[in-house]
C-alpha positions as CSV (number, residue, x, y, z in Angstrom):
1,X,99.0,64.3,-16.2
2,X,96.9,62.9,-18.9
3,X,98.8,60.4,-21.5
4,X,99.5,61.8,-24.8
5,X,98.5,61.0,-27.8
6,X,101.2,59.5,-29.7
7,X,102.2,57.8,-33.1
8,X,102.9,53.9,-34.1
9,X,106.4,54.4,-34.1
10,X,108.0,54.5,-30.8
11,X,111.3,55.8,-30.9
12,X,112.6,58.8,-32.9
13,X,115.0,56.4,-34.6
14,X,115.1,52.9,-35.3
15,X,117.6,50.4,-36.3
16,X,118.1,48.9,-40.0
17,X,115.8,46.6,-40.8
18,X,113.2,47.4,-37.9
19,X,110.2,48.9,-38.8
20,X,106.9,49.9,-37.1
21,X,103.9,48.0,-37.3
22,X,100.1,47.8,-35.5
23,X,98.5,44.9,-34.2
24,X,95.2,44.2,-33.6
25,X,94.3,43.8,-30.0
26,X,90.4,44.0,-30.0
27,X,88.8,47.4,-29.0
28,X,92.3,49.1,-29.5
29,X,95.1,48.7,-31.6
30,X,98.8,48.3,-30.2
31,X,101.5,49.9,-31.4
32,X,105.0,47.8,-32.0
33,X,108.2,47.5,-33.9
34,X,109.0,44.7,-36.0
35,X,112.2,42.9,-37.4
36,X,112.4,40.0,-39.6
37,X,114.7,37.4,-40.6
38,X,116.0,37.0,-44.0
39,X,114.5,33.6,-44.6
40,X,111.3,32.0,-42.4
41,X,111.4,32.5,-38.7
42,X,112.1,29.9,-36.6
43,X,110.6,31.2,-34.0
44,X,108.8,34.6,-32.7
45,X,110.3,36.5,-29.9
46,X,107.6,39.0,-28.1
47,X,109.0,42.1,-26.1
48,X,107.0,43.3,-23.2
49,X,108.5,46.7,-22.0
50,X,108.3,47.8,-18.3
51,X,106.9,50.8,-16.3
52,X,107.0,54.1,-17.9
53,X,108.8,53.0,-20.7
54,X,107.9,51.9,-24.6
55,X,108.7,49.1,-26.8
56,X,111.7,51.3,-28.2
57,X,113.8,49.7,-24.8
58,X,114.2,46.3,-26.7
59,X,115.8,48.8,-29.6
60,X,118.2,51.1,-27.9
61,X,119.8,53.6,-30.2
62,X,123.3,54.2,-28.7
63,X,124.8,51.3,-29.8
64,X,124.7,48.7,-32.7
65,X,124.9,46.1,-29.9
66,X,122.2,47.0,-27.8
67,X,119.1,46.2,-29.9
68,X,117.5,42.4,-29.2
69,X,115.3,43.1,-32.5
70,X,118.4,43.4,-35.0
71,X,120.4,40.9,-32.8
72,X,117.5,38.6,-33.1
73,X,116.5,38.5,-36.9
74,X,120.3,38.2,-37.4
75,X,120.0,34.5,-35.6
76,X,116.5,33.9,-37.7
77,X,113.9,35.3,-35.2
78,X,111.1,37.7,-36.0
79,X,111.2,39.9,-33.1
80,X,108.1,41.9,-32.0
81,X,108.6,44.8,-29.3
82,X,105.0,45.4,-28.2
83,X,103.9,48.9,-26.7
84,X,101.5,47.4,-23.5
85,X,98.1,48.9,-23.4
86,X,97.9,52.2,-22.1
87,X,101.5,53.2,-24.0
88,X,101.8,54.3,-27.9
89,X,98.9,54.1,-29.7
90,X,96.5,53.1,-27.4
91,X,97.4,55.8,-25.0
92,X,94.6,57.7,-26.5
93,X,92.2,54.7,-26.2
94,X,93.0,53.9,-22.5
95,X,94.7,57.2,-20.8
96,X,94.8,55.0,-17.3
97,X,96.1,52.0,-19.0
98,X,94.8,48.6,-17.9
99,X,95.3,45.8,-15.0
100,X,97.1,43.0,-15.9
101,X,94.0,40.7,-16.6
102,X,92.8,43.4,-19.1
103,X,96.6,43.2,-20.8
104,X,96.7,39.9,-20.9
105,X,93.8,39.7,-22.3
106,X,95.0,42.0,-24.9
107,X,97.7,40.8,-25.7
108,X,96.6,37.4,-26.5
109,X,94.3,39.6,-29.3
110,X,97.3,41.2,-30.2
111,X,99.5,37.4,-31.0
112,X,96.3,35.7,-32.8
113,X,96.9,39.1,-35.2
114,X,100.7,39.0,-35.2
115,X,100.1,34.9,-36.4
116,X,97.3,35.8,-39.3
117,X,99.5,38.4,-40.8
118,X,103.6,36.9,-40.5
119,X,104.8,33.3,-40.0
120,X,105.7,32.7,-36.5
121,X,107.5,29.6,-37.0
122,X,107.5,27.0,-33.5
123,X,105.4,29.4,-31.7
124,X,106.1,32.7,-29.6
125,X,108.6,33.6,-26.5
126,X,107.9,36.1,-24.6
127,X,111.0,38.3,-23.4
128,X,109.9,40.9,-20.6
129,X,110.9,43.6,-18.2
130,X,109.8,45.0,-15.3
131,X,105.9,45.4,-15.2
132,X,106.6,43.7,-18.6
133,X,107.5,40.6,-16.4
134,X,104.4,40.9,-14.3
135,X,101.9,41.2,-17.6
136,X,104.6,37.7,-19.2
137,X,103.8,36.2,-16.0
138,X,100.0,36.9,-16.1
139,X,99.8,35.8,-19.6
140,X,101.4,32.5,-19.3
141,X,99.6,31.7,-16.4
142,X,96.3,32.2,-18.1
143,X,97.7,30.3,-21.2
144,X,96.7,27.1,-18.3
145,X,93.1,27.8,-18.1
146,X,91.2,25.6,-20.4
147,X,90.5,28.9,-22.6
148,X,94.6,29.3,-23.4
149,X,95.5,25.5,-23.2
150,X,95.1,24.3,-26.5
151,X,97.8,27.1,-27.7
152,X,100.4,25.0,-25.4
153,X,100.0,22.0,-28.2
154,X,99.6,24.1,-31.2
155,X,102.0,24.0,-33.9
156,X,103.6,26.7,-36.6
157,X,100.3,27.9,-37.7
158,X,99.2,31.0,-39.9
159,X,95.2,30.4,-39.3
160,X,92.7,32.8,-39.0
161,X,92.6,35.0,-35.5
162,X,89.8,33.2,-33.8
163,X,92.0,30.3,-33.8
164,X,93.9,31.8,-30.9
165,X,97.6,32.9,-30.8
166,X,100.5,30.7,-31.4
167,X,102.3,27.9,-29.1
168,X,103.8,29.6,-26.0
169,X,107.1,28.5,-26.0
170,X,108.6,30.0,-22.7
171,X,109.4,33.1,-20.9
172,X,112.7,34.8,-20.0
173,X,112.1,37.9,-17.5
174,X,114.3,40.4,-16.3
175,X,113.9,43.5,-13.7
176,X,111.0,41.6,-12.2
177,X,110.6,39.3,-8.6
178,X,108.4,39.1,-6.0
179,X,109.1,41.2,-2.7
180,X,109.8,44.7,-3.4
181,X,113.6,45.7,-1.9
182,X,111.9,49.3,-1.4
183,X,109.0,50.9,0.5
184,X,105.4,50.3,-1.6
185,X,104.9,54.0,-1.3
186,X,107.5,54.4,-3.5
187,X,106.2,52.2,-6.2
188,X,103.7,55.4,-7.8
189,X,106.0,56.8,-10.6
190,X,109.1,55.2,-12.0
191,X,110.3,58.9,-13.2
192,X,109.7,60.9,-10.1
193,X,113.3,62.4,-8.8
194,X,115.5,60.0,-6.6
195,X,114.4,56.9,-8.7
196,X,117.3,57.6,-11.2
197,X,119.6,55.2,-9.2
198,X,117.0,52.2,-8.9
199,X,116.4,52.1,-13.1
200,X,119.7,52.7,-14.1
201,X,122.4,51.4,-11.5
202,X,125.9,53.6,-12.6
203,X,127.0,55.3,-15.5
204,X,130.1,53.2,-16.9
205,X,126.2,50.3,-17.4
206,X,125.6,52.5,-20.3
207,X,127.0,53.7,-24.3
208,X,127.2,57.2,-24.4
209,X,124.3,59.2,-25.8
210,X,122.1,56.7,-24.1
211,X,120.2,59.1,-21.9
212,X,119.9,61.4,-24.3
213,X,118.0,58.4,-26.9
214,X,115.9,57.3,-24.1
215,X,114.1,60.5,-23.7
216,X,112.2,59.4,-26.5
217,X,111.4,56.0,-25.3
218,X,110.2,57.6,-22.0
219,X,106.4,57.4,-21.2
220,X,103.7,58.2,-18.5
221,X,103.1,54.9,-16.3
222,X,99.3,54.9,-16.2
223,X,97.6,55.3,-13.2
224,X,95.8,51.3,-13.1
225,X,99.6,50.3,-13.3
226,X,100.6,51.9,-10.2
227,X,97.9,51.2,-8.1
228,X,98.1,47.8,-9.4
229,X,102.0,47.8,-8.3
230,X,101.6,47.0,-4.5
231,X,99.2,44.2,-5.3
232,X,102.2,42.1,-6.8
233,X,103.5,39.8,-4.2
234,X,100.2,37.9,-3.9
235,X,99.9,37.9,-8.0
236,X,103.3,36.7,-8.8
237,X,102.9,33.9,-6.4
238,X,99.3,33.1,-7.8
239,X,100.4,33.3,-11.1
240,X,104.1,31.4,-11.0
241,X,102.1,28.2,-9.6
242,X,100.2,28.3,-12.9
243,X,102.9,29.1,-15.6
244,X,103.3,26.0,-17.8
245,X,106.1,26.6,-19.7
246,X,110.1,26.9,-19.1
247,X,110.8,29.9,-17.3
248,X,114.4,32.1,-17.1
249,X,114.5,35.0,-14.3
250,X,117.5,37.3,-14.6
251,X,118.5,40.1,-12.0
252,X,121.0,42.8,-12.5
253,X,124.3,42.9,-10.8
254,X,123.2,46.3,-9.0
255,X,118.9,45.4,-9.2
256,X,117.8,47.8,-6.4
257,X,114.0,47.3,-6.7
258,X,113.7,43.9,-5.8
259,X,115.1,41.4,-3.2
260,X,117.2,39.1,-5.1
261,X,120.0,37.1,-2.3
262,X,120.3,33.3,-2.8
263,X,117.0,33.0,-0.4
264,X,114.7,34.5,-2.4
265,X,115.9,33.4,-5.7
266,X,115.4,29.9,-4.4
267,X,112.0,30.8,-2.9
268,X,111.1,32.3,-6.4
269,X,112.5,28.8,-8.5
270,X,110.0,27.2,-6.0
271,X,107.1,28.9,-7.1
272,X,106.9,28.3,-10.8
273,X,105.4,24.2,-9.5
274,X,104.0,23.4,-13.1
275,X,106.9,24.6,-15.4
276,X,108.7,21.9,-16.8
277,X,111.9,23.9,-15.5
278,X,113.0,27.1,-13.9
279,X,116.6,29.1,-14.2
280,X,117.6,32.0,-12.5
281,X,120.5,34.1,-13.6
282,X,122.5,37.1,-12.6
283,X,123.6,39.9,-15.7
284,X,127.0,41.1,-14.1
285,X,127.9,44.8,-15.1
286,X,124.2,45.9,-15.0
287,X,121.3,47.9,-13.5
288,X,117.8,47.4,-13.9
289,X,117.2,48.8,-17.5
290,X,119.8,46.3,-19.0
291,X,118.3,46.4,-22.5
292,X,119.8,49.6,-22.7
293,X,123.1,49.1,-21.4
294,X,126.4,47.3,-22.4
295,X,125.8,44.3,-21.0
296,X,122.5,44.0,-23.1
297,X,123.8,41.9,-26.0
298,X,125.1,39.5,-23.8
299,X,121.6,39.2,-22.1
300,X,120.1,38.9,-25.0
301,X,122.1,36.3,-26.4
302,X,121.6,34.2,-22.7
303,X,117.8,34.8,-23.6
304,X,117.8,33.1,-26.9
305,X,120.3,30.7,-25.5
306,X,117.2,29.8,-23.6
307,X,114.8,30.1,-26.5
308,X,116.8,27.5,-28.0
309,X,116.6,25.0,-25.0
310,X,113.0,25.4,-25.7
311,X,112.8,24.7,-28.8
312,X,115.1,21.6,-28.0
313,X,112.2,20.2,-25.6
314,X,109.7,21.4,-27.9
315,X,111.7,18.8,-30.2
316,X,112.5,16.2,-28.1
317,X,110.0,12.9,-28.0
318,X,108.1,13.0,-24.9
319,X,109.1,11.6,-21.9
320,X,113.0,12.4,-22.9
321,X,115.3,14.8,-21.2
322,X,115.7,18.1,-23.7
């Protein structure tokens, strides 16, 4: 089934004080949703959806709790909740999506644009999902070639595009490991009958009316995505060895698509060899989508509880413990 066309905003409703906006991302424009602190941001948190989804997940309508982009400009973020290539308004543009070296690619675009248009403040965090984790990863890991390194050292900055995007400040991923807990055949769509269990967990995870709201965030997963999928194990190892910023990996209470014991978490803190440092977490009361459930504002507040250890190293003299 081809992708549909489909407009900026991405959810049928949004929250106060969210709003839809495009950003520039070179031959295409993405799609996103946008929410604003009162007064300058300190910093800009980036929301990187998953499989099959859109960037309405970070801005769940069944509860006033469950959106990171209202919870976030209440603390004195902007919040950005991106629709990846291939999703919203780009669907059009690329109806089998991209890999994730074209997405990252993309979304670097995408930032420089954010930063010419709105104050970013100490530079961007990345919050991400799923395959959302896998294109955070990707990113961050590119951010170490000698192309992306000088926006490591960057300051607040509201310069012109070609200038790059702003400071990478760290990366907080849920929904997203390394080995697969399920057969790779299974990996093709995220919607397909029998997968309810795996993105949702139980019921009594989720406010009421939030199946019904989510229809609307629901979207094809391109077809580069999936056959991208079984690829991952080698990438996320390749990529975690690069990532030079702080890094926070968080897996549901009742996460059914990846292997999470205390093994592999510790195998996966191992990886990530040039981040200054590496957390892993558990979200009790949870299943994979947790940005739609009830345990979502207390996720989000662990995330920028995170943001906010980076931004205390950011602050710290060098050579001092954050």
């Amino acid at each position: 089934m081809s992708a549909p066309t489909l407009a900026p905003v991405v959810a049928s409703a949004m929250s106060p004080g969210v709003r839809p906006v495009t950003l520039d991302a070179g031959a295409f424009r993405l799609s996103a949703l946008i929410a604003q602190p009162e007064g300058p941001p300190r910093a800009t948190v980036v929301a990187v959806h998953g499989g099959g989804m859109r960037a309405g997940y970070f801005d769940g309508q069944a509860h006033p709790d469950v959106s990171l982009l209202t919870l976030g400009a209440r603390l004195g973020y902007t919040v950005v909740a991106v629709d990846r290539p291939g999703y919203g308004l780009s669907a059009a543009h690329l109806p089998s999506g991209q890999k994730l070296a074209g997405q990252s690619a993309a979304l670097r675009t995408a930032l420089a644009d954010l930063a010419d248009r709105y104050p970013t403040g100490a530079g961007v965090f990345l919050v991400a999902h799923s395959f959302g984790g896998k294109l955070a990863l990707t990113y961050a890991a590119d951010q170490a070639s000698p192309e992306g390194a000088g926006d490591l050292n960057a300051g607040d900055r509201s310069g012109a595009a070609e200038n790059g995007p702003p400071r990478l400040l760290g990366l907080d991923v849920s929904g997203c490991g390394r080995v697969y807990a399920v057969d790779p055949g299974d990996l093709g769509d995220p919607h397909r009958h029998g997968q309810w269990k795996r993105n949702w967990g139980a019921l009594r995870y989720y406010p009421p009316q939030t199946f019904r709201d989510a229809a609307a965030l629901v979207a094809p997963m391109p077809v580069r995505e999936r056959t991208e999928a079984t690829a991952w194990p080698e990438s996320f190892t390749a990529a975690a060895a690069r990532v030079p910023v702080p890094v926070r990996l968080t897996f549901a209470e009742r996460e059914l698509w990846w292997r999470h014991d205390e093994q592999d978490l510790a195998e996966l803190a191992g990886l990530f060899t040039a981040a200054p440092f590496v957390t892993v977490d558990r979200q009790p009361e949870a299943g994979h989508n947790i940005s739609l459930g009830w345990a979502a504002r207390s996720y989000h507040l662990r995330a920028l509880a995170f943001l906010e250890e980076c931004l205390a190293r950011t602050a710290a003299p060098a050579g001092t413990a954050p």
